[in-house]
C-alpha positions in Angstrom: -168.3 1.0 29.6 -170.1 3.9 27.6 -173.8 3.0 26.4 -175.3 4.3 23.3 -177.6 6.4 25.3 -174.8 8.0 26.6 -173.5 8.4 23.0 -176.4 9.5 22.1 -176.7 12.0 24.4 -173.3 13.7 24.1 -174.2 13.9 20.3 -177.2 15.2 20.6 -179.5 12.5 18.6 -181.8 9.8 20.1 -180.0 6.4 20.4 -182.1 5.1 17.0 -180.1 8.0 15.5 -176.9 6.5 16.5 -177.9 3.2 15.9 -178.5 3.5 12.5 -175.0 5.1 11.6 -173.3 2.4 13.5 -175.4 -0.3 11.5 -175.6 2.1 8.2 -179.3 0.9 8.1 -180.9 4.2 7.0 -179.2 7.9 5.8 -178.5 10.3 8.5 -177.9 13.9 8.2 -174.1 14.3 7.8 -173.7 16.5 10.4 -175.4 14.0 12.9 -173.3 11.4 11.1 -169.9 13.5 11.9 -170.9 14.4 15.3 -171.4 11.1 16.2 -168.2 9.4 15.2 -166.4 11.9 16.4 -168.3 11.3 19.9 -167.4 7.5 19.4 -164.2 7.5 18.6 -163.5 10.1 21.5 -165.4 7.7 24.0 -163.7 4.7 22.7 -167.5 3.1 22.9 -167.9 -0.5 21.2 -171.2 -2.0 19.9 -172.6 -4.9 21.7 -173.0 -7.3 19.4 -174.8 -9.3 21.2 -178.1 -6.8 21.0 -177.0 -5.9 17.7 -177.3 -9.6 16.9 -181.1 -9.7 18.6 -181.6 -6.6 16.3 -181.0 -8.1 12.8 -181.6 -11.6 13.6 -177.9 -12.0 12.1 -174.3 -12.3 13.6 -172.7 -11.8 10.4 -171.3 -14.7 10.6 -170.1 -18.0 8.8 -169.0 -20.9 10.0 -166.0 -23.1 8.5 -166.2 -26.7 9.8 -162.9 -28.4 8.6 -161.8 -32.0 9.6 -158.3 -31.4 9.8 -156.5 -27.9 9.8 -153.1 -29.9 9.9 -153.8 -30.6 6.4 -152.6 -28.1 4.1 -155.4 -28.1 2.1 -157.8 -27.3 4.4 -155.2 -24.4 5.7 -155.6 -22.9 2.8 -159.4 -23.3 2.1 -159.5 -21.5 5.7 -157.6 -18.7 4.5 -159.4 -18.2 1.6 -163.2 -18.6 3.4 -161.5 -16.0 6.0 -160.2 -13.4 3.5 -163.7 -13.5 1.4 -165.9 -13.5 4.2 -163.5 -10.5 5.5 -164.5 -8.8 2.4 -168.1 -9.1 2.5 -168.6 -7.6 5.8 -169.0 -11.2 7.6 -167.3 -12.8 10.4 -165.4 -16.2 9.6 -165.7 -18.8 12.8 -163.2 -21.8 12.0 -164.3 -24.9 13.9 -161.7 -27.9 13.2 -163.3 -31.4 14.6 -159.9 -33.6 13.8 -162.1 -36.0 12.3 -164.0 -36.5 15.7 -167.8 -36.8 15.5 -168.6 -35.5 18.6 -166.5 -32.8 17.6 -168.4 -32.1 14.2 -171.6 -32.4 16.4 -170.6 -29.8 19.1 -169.7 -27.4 16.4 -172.4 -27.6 14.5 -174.8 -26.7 17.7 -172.4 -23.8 18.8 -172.5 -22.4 15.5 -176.6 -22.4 15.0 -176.5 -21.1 19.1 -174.6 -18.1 17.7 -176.9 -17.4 15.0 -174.5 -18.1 12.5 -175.6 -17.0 8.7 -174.3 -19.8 7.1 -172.4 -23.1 7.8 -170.0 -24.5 5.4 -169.0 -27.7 5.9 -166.1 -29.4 4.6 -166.1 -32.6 5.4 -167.4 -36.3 4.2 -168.4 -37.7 7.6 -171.4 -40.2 7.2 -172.1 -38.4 10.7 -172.4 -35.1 9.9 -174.6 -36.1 6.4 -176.8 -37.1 9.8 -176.6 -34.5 11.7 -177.1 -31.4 9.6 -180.5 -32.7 8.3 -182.9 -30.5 10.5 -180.2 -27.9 10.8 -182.6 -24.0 11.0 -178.9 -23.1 9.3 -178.2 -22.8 5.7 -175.0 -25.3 4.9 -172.8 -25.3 2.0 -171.0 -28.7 1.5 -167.8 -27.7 0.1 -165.5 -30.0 -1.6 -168.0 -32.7 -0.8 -170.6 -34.5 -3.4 -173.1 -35.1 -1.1 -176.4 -32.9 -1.4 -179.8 -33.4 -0.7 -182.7 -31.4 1.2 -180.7 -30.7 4.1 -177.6 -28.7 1.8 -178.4 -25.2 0.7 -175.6 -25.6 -2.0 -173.0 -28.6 -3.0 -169.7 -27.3 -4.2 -166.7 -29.4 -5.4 -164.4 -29.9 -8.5 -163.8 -32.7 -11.2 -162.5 -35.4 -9.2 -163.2 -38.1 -11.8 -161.4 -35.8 -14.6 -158.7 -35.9 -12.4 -158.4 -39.2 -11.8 -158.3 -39.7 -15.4 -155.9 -36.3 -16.7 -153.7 -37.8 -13.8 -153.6 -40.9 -15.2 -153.5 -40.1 -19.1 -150.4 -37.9 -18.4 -148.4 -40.6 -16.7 -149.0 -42.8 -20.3 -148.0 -40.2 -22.1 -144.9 -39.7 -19.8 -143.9 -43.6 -20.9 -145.4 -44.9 -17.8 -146.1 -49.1 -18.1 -146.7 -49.4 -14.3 -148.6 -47.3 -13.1 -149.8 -47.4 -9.5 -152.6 -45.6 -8.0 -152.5 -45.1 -4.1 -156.1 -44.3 -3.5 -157.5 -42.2 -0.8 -160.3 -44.2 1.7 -163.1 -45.1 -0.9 -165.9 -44.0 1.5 -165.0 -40.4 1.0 -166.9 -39.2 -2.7 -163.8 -37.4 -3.9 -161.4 -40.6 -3.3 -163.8 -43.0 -5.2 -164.4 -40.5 -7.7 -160.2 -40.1 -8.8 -159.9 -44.0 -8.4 -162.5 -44.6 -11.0 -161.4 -42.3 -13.4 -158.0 -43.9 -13.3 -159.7 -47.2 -13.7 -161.3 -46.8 -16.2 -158.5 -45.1 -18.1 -156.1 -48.3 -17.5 -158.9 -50.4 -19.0 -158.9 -48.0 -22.0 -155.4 -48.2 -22.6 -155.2 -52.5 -21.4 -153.0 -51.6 -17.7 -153.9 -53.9 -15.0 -154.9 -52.3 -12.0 -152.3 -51.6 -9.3 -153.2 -50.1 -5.7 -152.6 -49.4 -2.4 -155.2 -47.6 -0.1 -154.1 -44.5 1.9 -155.6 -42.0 4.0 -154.8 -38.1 3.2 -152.1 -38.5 5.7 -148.1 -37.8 5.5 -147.4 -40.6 7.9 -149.8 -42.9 6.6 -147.9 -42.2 3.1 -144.9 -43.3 4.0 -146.4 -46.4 5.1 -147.9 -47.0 1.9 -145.3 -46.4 -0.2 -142.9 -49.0 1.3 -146.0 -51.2 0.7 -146.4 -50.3 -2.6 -142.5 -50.8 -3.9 -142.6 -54.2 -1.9 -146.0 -55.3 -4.2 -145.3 -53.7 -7.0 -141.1 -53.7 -7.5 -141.6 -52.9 -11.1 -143.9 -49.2 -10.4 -142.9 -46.3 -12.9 -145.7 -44.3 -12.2 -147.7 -43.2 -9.3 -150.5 -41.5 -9.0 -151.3 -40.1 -5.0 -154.5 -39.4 -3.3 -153.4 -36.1 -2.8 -150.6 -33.4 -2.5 -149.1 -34.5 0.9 -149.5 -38.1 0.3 -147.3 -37.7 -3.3 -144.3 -35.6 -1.3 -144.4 -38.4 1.6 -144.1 -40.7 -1.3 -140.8 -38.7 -3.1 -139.4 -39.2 0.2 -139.2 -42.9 0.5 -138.2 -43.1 -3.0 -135.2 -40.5 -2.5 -134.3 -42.6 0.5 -134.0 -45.7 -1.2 -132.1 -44.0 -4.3 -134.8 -44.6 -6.9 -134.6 -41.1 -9.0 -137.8 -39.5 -9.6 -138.3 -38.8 -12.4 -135.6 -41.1 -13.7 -136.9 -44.2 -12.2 -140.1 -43.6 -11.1 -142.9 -40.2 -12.2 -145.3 -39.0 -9.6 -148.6 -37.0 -9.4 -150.4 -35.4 -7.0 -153.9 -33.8 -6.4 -154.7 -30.3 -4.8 -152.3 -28.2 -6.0 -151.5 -26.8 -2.2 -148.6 -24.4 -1.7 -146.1 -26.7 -1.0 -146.3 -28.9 -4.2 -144.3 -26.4 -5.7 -141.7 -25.8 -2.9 -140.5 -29.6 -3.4 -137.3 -30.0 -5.4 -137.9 -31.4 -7.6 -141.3 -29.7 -8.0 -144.4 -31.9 -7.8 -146.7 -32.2 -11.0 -150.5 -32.1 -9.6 -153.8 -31.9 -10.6 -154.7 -28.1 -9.9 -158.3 -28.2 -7.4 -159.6 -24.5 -8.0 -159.2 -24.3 -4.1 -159.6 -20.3 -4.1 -163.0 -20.1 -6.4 -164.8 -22.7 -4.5 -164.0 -20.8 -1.6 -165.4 -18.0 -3.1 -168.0 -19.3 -4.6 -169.2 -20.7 -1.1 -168.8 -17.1 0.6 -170.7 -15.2 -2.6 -174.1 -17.4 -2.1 -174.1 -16.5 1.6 -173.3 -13.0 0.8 -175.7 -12.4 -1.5 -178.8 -14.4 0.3 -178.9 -17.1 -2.4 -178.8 -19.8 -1.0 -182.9 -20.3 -0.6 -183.4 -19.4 -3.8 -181.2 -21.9 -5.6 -182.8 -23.8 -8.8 -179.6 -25.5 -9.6 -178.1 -26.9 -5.8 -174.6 -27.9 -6.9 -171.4 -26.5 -9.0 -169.3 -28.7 -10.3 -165.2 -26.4 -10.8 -163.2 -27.9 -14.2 -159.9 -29.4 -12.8 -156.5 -28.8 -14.5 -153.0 -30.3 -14.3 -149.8 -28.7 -14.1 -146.6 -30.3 -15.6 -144.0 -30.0 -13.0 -140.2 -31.7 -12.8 -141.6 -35.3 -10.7 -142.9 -36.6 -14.0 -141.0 -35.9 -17.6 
């Protein structure tokens, strides 16, 4: 393979010369500048990385570590990181640990071995809390509220607003029976949503009706047979999430309760298929897209050692749909 000696060479100009049009680190006659990209693209030569690495002490890069990329959600909070780091001139590096520890741990050593800018970690593992805490590597938790000294920045959205706008909606929809299937209370965000849907049923005098369910289609299904055996009289359902709430139509279209005749649902996330259902799934909208942004601007723009305020908190919404009336 061609070096950039011999680049530099054929263009005339010392290898410094050619290095700093490749990096763009410092202006350069444009006749040099011509000459060698014409001489580079004639050679077919390629950077090392590597060395250009060493040079700025950076690999443009930033790591994604995501517990599950079978869950929608965290699809498309990879696509987003991916498209925004794409933009600002960094490389995105998806690790996905399928809620494995060692997993989480191995990634977060190959990504500080490859000099990685930034980490941003999406996920609630008590482990990782651990492991990051004398990480040399900036992390953003993202859709996470856990901070702390060892987080550079904590992003996530509303989850106890929408716990209760999920809640309040199903009242107003003429829900008596409301039922809550709440996602595994040691995660932030689940606790979060359950307690804003308590505390909206003690507001309005509704008992409490749950079931416990991880952010799992399978699991879902599970549930929700549980839940119509304990609680025959449900109108209303509120699910831990997106996936868990179209799992849940499906057991209630098998057993020919109408939704949302019989029986109104709501998710949370928002994700693309929410509105590919028939009928469409009402949801509480997470601003998936601008925390992702969010995340890659603070890396982008070195900010995230000179933070005075560590977390940012997105507004949730929800969107009416046809699964509640």
């Amino acid at each position: 393979m061609i070096t950039i000696r011999e680049v530099a060479k054929l263009a005339g100009v010392s290898a410094s010369t050619v290095s700093r049009v490749i990096n763009g680190t410092a202006k350069v006659d444009s006749d040099k500048k011509e000459r060698i990209l014409r001489i580079i693209e004639e050679t077919g030569f390629v950077p090392n990385e590597a060395a250009r690495t060493l040079f700025r002490k950076s690999a443009k890069t930033i790591g994604l570590i995501v517990p599950s990329i079978r869950n929608p959600y965290f699809t498309e909070l990879a696509a987003y990181i991916d498209d925004f780091s794409l933009q600002c001139g960094f490389r995105p590096f998806l690790c996905n640990t399928g809620y494995d520890p060692e997993k989480e741990k191995a990634a977060l050593q190959m990504l500080i071995s490859m000099k990685a800018d930034a980490i941003i970690v999406a996920s609630c593992s008590e482990y990782i809390k651990e492991a990051i805490k004398n990480c040399p590597v900036p992390v953003v938790s993202l859709d996470a509220m856990w901070s702390g000294p060892e987080v550079a920045a904590c992003i996530h959205c509303d989850y106890y607003e929408g716990g209760r706008m999920a809640t309040e909606h199903l009242i107003e929809s003429g829900c008596h029976n409301i039922v809550c299937i709440k996602g595994p209370q040691y995660r932030y965000s689940a606790r979060y949503r359950y307690q804003g849907y308590l505390d909206v049923c003690k507001e309005h005098n509704i008992p409490e009706q749950t079931v416990e369910c991880d952010y799992d289609f399978n699991q879902g299904l599970a549930m929700t047979e549980e839940l119509l055996k304990k609680y025959p009289e449900v109108d209303g359902i509120i699910a831990c999430n997106d996936i868990v709430a179209i799992s849940t139509y499906k057991v209630l279209y098998e057993q020919n309760i109408s939704v949302p005749g019989q029986v109104q649902i709501v998710g949370f996330d928002n994700i693309s298929f929410s509105k590919l259902l028939s009928p469409e799934l009402t949801t509480i909208i997470q601003p998936i897209k601008e925390m992702a942004e969010k995340a890659v601007e603070l890396i982008a723009n070195n900010e995230l050692t000179e933070l005075s305020d560590k977390k940012f908190i997105f507004p949730v919404s929800l969107i009416a749909r046809q699964t509640t009336k």
